[in-house]
N, C-alpha and C positions, 0 to 999 in steps of 0.2 A: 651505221654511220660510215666505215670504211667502205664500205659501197657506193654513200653519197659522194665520199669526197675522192673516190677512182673514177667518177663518173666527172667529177667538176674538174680533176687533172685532166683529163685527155682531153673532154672538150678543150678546155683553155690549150692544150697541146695543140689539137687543132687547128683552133683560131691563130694560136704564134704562128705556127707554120705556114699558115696561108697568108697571115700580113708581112712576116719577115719575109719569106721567100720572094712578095712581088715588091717591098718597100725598095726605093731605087739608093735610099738614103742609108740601107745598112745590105751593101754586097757584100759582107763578109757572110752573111749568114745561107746557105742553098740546100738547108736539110738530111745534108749525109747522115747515114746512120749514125756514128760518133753525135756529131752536134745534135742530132733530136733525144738522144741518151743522153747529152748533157741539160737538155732545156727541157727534156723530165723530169731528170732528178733538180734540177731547180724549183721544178711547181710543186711536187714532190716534198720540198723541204715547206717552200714559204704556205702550201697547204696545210701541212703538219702544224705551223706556226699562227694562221692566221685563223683556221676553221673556216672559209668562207662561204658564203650564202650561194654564190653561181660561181658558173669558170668566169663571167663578166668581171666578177669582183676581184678573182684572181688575176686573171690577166692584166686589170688595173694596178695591183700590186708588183703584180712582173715591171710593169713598167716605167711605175713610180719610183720604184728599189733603186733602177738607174743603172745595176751592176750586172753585169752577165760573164760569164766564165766562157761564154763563145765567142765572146770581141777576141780578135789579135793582141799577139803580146803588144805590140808597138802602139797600140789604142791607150788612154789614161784610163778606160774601165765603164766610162760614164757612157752610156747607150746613146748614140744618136739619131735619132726619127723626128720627125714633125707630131708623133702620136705624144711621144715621151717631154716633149718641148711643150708642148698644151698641159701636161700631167706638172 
């Protein structure tokens, strides 16, 4: 099982990294090493927490959550995208 769900973190790693990096509505986020360590150990936790079926179900959860540790201090925390406004 820790196999399945290293295999559904990175996907989901992936897929983050490819819709944050071009979403025009969250410039804060551009993939440095630091921030893709932190939006690991994010899917990392809520994986641990949720046991999910795909990285799809994860990454809906990443963005339902709302909260991310890679927003700016000066941000209130709550994620903003058009992905997350649909969720």
């Amino acid at each position: 099982m820790k196999s399945e769900l290293a295999d559904c973190v990175l996907e989901g790693l992936l897929q983050l990294h490819e819709e944050l990096s071009v979403d025009p509505e969250a410039p804060w986020y551009v993939g440095t090493p630091d921030q893709t360590e932190v939006l690991h150990n994010e899917l990392w936790s809520l994986a641990a927490e949720l046991r999910p079926s795909s990285s799809g179900v994860l990454v809906d959860a990443w963005y339902k959550g709302g909260r991310s540790s890679l927003l700016p201090v000066a941000c209130t925390g709550e994620l903003v995208s058009s992905r997350h406004a649909l969720a």
